[in-house]
C-alpha atoms as one frame of an Amber mdcrd trajectory, in Angstrom:
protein
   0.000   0.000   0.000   1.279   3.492  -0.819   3.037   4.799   2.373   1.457
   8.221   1.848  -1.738   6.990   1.666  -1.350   4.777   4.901  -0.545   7.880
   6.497  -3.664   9.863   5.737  -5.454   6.980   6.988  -3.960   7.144  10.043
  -4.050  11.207  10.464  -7.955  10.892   9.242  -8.769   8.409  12.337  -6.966
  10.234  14.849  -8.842  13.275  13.728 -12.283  11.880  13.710 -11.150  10.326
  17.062 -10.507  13.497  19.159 -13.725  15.346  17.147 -17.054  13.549  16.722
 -19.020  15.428  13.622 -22.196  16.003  14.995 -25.486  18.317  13.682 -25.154
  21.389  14.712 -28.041  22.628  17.089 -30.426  25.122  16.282 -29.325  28.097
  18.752 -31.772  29.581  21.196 -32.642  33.030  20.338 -32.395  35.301  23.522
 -34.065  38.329  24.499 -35.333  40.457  27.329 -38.497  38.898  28.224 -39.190
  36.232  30.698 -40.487  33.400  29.301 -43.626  32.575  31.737 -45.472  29.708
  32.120 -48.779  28.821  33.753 -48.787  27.789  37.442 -51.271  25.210  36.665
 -48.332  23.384  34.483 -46.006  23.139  37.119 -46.629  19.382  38.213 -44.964
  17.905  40.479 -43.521  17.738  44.082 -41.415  19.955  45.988 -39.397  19.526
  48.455 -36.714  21.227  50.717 -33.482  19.422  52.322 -30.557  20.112  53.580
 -27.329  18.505  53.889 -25.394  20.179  57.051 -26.462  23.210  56.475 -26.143
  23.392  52.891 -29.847  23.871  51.996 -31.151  22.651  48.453 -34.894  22.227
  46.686 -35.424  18.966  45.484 -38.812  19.594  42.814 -39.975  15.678  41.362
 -42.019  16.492  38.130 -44.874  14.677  37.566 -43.864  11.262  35.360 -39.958
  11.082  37.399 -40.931   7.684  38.691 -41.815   5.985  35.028 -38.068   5.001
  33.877 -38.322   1.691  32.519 -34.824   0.818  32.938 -32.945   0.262  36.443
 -31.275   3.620  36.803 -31.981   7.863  37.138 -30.971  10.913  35.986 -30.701
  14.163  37.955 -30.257  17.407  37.163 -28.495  19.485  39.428 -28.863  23.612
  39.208 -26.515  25.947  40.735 -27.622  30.061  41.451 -31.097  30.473  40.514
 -34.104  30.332  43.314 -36.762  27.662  42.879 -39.493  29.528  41.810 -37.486
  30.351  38.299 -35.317  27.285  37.955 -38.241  24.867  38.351 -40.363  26.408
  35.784 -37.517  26.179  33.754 -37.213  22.711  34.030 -40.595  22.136  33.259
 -40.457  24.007  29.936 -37.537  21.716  29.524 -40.073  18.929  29.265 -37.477
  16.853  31.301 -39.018  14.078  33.707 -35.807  13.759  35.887 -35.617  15.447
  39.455 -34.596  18.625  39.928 -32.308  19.675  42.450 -31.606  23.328  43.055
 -29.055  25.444  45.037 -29.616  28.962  45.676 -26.466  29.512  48.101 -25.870
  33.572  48.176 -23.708  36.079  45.815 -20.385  34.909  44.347 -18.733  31.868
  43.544 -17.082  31.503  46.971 -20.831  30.695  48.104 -21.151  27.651  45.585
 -16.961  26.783  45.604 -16.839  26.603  49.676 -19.409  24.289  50.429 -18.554
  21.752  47.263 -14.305  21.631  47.921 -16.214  19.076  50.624 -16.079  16.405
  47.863 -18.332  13.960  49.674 -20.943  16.231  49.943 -22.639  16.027  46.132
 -22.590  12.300  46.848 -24.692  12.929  50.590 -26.603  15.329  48.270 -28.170
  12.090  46.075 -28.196  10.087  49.189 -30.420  11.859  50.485 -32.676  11.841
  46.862 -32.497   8.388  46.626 -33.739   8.384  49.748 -36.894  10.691  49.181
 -37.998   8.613  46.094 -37.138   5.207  48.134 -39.811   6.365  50.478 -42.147
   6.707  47.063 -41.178   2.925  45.958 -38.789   4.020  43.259 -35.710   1.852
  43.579 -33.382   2.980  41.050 -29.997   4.429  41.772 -28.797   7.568  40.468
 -26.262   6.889  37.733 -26.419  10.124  35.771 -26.232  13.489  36.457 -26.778
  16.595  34.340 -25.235  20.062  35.307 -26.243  23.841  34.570 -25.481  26.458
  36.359 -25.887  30.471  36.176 -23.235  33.663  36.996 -21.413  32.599  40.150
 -22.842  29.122  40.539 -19.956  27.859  38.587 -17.985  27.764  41.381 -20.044
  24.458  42.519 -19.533  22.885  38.639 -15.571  23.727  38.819 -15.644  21.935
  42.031 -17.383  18.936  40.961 -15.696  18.058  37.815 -12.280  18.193  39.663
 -13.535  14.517  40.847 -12.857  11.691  39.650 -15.942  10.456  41.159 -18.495
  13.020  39.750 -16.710  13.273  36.528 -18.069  10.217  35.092 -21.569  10.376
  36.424 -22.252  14.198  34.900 -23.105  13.155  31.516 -23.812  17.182  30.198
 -22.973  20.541  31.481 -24.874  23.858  30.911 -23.059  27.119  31.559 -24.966
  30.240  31.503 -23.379  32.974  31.165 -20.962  31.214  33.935 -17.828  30.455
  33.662 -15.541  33.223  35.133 -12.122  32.979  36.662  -9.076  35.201  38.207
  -7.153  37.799  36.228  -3.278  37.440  36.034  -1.307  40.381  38.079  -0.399
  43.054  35.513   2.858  44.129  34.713   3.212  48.138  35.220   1.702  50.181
  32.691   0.176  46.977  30.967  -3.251  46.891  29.794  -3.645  43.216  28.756
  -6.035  41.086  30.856  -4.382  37.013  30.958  -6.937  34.715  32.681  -5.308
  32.592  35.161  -4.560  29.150  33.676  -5.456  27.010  36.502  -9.067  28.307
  36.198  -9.373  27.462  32.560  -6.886  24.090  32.564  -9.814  22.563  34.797
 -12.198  22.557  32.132 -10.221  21.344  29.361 -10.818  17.392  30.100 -15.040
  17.883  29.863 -14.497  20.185  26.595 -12.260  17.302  24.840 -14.644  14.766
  25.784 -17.799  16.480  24.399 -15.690  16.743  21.520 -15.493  12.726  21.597
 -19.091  12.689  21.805 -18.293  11.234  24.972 -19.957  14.419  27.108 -21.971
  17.378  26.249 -21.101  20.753  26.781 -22.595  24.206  26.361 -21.423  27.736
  27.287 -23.444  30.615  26.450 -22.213  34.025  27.041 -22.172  37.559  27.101
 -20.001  40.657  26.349 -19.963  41.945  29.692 -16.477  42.819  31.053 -15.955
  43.024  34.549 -13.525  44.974  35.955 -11.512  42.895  38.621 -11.819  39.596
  37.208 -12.272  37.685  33.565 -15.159  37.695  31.929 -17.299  34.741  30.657
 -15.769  35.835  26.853 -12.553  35.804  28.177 -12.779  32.474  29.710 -14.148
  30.849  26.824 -11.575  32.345  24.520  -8.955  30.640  26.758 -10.455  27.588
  26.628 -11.067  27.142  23.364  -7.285  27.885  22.967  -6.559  24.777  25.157
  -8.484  23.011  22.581  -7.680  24.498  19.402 -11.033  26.067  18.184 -12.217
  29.577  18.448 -15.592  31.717  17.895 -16.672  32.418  13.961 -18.336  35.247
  13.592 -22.038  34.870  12.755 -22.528  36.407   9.040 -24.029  38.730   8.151
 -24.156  40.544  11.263 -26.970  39.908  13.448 -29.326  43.508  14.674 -31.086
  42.366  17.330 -30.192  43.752  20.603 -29.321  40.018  22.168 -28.280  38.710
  18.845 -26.224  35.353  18.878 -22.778  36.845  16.988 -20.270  34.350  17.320
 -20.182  30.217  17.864 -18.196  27.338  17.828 -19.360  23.868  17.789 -17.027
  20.836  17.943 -18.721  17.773  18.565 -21.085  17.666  21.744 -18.769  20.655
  22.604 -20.782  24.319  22.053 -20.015  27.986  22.988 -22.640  30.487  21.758
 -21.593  34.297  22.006 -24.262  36.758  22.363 -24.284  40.654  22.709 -25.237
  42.369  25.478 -23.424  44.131  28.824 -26.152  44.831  31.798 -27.774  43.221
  33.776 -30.673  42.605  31.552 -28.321  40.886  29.150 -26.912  38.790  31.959
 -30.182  37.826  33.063 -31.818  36.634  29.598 -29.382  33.605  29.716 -30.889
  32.203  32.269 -34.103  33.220  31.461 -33.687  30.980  28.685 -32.467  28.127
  30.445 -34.942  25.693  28.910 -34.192  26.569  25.329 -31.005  25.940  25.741
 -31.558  22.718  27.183 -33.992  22.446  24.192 -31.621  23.296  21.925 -28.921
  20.138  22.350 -32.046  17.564  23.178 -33.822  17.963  20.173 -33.914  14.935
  18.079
């Protein structure tokens, strides 16, 4: 065989091995209004727990218990209060549980209490034990992820472990993934994230590219001024993994326009406009189209 062609061969299957081609998802369209749904749809059970301390809302949707196979799914939400998040999740159409932590203001309030690493696992204890106690049986084996503005801090924390790592099957950022800032040299201007905030990403990102995980970032152009922004970060990142935004042509006008996107495998970063609060806050509006958005068939 021709040596030149062997080698192709073998440079073609490592490159479809590191990147899975996969459709690329229809992208949520954002804007200022809260989606709103009736209260008379919201179906299910809530619940509030606590695991030493560390309060959280466990909501079971109507239909969580009719799994036909032997394990569960979870999804676990990080910085949004209950009365948003489980609407959300309901929009989602999703039957698994909800669980939802609405800790305080900055990441320190989701990083402290999760640097416990057997705490996430007490955490689905103790949901396993509330649907025990409704004759469901089944374990939880998978685990899905989102979390908005400072409740990354939990996320960074959990997929530090090799525990956790293999049960969170997808992860939804939403406008959330920040990290430190790089002391500047005098009379420098440029902003270098720190590298140990971004480096602890990198092994979920090449897996969704696998097609192994899923991933999703969504962010905006605001820039804050003592510490990276969610741009930043996701420019770094997608160094460490050798992709980068393309610009969305021709130039979207609408005020919350999607301008920029990358999409490499089950691995997705959407770039929107938009630096206030209102901006900030349509992401996680939105939550449930974006969950839409990756489980459409």
């Amino acid at each position: 065989m021709n040596l030149f062609l062997v080698i192709g061969t073998l440079f073609a299957a490592t490159a479809q091995s590191a990147q899975v081609a996969i459709a690329m998802p229809s992208v949520p369209r954002l804007d200022e209004l809260v989606p709103t749904l009736p209260a008379n749809d919201i179906r299910g059970e809530q619940l509030n727990l606590n695991d030493r301390e560390v309060k959280f809302t466990l909501f079971l949707p109507t239909g969580w218990n009719q799994t036909s196979n032997s394990n569960a799914a979870i999804t676990a939400h990080f910085h949004t209060v209950p009365s948003s998040a489980i609407p959300s999740h309901v929009r989602r159409h999703s039957r698994d549980a909800l669980v939802v932590f609405a800790l305080g203001s900055g990441s320190s309030a989701y990083r402290v209490p999760f640097e416990d690493t057997k705490r996430f696992a007490r955490v689905i204890s103790l949901v396993e034990q509330e649907m025990r106690q409704r004759g469901f049986t089944n374990r939880v084996t998978a685990v899905d992820v989102s979390s908005f503005s400072a409740g990354y801090g939990a996320v960074r924390e959990l997929i530090r472990s090799p525990h956790y790592f293999p049960m969170i099957r997808r992860i939804v950022l939403l406008d959330s993934i920040y990290g430190g800032l790089l002391p500047q040299g005098t009379g420098s201007t440029t902003r270098v994230v720190d590298p140990a905030h971004i480096d602890i990403w990198v092994p979920f990102a090449k897996a969704a590219m696998r097609g192994e995980k899923t991933f999703v970032i969504t962010l905006s152009h605001i820039e804050p001024a003592t510490f990276a922004s969610t741009l930043e970060c996701a420019n770094a990142l997608l160094d460490r993994v050798a992709l980068k935004l393309e610009p969305i042509s021709p130039v979207p006008t609408h005020s919350l326009a999607l301008v920029a996107r990358v999409d490499a495998g089950n691995f997705h970063v959407w770039s929107y406009v938009g630096t206030n609060a209102a901006a900030h806050m349509a992401h996680v509006h939105h939550m449930a189209d974006v969950w839409k958005s990756i489980e459409a068939p």
